[in-house]
C-alpha positions as CSV (number, residue, x, y, z in Angstrom):
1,X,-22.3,-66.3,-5.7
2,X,-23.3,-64.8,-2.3
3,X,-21.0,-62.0,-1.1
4,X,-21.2,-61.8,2.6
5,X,-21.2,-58.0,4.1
6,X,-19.6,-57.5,7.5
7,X,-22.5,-55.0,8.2
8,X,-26.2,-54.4,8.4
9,X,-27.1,-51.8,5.5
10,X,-29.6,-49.7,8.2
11,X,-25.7,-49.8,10.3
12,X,-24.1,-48.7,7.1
13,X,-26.2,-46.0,6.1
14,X,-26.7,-44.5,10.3
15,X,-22.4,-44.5,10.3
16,X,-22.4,-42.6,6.6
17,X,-25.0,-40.1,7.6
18,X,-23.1,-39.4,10.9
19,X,-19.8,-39.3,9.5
20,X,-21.6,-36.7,6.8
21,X,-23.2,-34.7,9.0
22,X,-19.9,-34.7,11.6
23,X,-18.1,-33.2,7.9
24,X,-20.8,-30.7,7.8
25,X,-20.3,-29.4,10.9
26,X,-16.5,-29.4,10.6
27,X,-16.1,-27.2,7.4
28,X,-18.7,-24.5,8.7
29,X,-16.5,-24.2,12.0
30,X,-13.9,-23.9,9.3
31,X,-15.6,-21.7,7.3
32,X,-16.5,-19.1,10.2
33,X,-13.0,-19.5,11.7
34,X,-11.6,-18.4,8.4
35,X,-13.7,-15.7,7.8
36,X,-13.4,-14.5,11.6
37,X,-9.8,-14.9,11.1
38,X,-9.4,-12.6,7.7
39,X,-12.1,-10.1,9.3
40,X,-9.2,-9.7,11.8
41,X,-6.6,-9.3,10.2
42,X,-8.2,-7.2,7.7
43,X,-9.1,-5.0,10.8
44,X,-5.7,-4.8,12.3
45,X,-4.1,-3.9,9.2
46,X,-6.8,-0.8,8.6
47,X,-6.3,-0.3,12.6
48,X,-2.5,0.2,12.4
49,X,-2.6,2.2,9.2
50,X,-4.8,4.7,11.1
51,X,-2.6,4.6,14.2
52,X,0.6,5.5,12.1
53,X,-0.9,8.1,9.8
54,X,-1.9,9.7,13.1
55,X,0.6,10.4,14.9
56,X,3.1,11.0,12.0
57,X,1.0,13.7,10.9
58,X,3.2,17.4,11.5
59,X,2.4,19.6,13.6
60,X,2.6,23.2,13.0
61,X,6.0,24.2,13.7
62,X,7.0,21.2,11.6
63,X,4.4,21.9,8.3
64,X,6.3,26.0,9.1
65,X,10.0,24.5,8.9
66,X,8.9,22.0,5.9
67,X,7.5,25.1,3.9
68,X,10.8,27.5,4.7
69,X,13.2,24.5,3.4
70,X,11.1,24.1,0.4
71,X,11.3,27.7,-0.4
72,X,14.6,27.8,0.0
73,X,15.4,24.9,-1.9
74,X,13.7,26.6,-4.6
75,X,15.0,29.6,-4.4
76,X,18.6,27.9,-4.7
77,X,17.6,26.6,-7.6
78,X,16.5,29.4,-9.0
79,X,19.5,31.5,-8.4
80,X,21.5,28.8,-9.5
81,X,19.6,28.4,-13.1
82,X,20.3,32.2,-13.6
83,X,23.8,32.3,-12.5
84,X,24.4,29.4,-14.7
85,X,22.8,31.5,-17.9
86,X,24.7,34.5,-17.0
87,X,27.6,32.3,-17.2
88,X,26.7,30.9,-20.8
89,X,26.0,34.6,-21.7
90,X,29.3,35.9,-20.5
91,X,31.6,32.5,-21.5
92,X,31.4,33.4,-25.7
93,X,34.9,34.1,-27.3
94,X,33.9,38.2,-27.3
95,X,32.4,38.2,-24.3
96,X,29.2,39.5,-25.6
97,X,25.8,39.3,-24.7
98,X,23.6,37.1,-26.9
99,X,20.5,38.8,-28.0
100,X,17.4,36.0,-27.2
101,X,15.2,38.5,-29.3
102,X,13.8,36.2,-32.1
103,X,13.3,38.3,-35.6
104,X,10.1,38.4,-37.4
């Protein structure tokens, strides 16, 4: 049996190697529009980190302030910590001091 083609095989083969090469061409215009595109965005993000860590950095008078709470702070704690062990010193039924003197 003879199966009749509707076109030339030289046609066939011309329209597959164009349509190959027009796929060819398509994905590497993807390909560099993708990589130009993450490239970007990868360079905006870095830009904008840069940006905020500099001009949220303190300046003197701030770092000063920041220090001077902090040393407060601790100092609170501090008094605080020894008020509270005077307190468990002082709070026994006699009132006496505990000795913290371990014996050898």
């Amino acid at each position: 049996m003879n199966i009749s083609h509707l076109i030339e095989p030289t046609v066939k083969y011309y329209l597959f190697s164009s349509l190959q090469s027009c796929h060819e061409n398509r994905v590497t215009i993807y390909y560099y529009v993708l990589n130009i595109g993450v490239f970007l965005l990868f360079s905006a993000i870095v830009v904008y980190v840069l940006y905020y860590c500099y001009n949220n950095k303190l300046s003197p008078y701030e770092k000063e302030q920041k220090m001077l709470r902090d040393q407060s702070l601790i100092l609170s704690k501090i008094r605080l910590y020894q008020e509270d062990l005077q307190d468990r010193r002082m709070s026994n039924i006699t009132n006496l001091p505990t000795v913290e003197a371990g014996f050898r």
